[in-house]
C-alpha positions in Angstrom: 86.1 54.2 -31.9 84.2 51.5 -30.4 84.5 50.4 -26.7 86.4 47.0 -26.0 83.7 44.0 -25.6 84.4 42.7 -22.3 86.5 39.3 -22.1 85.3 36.8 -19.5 86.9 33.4 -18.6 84.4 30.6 -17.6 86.5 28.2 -16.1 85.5 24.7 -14.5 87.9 24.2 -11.3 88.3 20.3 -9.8 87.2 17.3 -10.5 83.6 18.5 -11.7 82.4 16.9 -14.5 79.4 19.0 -15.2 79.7 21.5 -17.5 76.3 22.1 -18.7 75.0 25.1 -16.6 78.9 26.7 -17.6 78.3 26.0 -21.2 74.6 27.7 -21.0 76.3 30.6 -19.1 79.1 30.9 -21.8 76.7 30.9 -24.3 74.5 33.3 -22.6 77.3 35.9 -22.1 78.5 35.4 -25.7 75.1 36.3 -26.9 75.2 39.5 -24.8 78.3 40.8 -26.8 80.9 39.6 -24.7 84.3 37.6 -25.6 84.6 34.6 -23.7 86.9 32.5 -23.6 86.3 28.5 -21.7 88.7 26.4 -20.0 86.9 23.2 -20.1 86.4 20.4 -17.0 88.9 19.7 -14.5 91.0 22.8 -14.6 93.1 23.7 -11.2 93.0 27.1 -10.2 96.8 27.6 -11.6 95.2 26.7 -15.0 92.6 28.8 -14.9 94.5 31.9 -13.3 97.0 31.1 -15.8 95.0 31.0 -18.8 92.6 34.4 -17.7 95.8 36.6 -17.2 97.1 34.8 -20.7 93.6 36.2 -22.6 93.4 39.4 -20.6 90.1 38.9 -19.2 88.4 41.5 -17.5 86.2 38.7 -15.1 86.6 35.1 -14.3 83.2 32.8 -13.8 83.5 29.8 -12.1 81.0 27.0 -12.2 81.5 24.7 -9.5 78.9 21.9 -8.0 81.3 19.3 -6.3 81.4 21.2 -3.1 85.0 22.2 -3.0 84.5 25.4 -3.5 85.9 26.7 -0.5 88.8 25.2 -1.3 89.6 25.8 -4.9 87.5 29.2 -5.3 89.5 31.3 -2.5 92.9 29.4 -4.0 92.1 31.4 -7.4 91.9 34.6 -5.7 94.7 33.6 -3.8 97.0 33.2 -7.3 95.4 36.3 -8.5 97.1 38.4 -5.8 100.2 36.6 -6.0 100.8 37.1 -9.9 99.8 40.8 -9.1 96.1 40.3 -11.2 94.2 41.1 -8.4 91.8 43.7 -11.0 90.7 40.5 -12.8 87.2 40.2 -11.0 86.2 36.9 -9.8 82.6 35.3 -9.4 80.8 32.4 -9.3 78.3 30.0 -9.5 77.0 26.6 -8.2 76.3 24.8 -5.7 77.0 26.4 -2.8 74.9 26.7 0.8 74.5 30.2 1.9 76.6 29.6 4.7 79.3 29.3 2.7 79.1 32.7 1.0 80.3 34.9 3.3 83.7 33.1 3.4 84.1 33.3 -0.2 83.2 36.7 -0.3 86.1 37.4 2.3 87.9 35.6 0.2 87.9 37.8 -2.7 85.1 36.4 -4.4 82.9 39.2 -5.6 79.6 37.5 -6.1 77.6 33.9 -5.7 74.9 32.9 -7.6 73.0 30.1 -6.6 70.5 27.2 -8.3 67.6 29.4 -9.3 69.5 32.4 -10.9 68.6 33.2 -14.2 71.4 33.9 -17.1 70.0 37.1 -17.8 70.3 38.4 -13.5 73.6 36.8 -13.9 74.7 39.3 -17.5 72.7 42.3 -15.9 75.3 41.7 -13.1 78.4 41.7 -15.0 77.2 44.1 -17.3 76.1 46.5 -14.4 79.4 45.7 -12.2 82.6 45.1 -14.1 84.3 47.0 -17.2 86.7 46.4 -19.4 90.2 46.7 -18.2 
């Protein structure tokens, strides 16, 4: 029997209306052999928490460039503790100064990729750091 492809949400929190560099990333992660599943643009963190515990995702991806990421990013992890989905591992991409990454890392954010990541360091990563739940 075959293992279980891993699911991954790529969600688009705010009022961010770019979603190229999340629809490259869905792409990319589809062609490695994983089930993905994307929200779309302007989802709130309750939609996208919602929606990853709905599909059974092992991961959630955020793309985020409007700079509210400290705000809406921590509030994901936030609803993953509170609906007890706290396994569902949560990482992102944007964005974001450096300064800022510590804080979402506290914050239950696992890793931050920055401009200047490629699609294939950011599948290595979830390939080499999250399986299926």
């Amino acid at each position: 029997m075959s293992e279980r492809k891993l699911r991954i949400l790529v969600g688009k929190p705010g009022l961010d209306g770019h979603d190229r560099g999340a629809k490259i990333i869905a792409r990319a992660f589809r062609d490695a052999g994983f089930e993905v599943i994307y929200t779309g643009l302007h989802q709130t963190p309750d939609q996208i928490v919602s929606a990853a515990i709905q599909e059974d995702v092992d991961c959630i991806g955020l793309s985020i460039l409007s700079g509210a990421h400290n705000t809406l990013l921590p509030k994901v992890c936030d609803l993953l503790k509170e609906k007890k989905a706290e396994e569902i591992v949560v990482f992102c991409g944007g964005v974001i100064p450096e300064d800022d990454i510590p804080g979402l890392k506290a914050a239950g954010i696992r890793e931050v990729f920055t401009p200047g990541a490629s699609t294939d360091q950011i599948v290595a990563w979830v390939k080499s750091t999250i399986a299926p739940l």
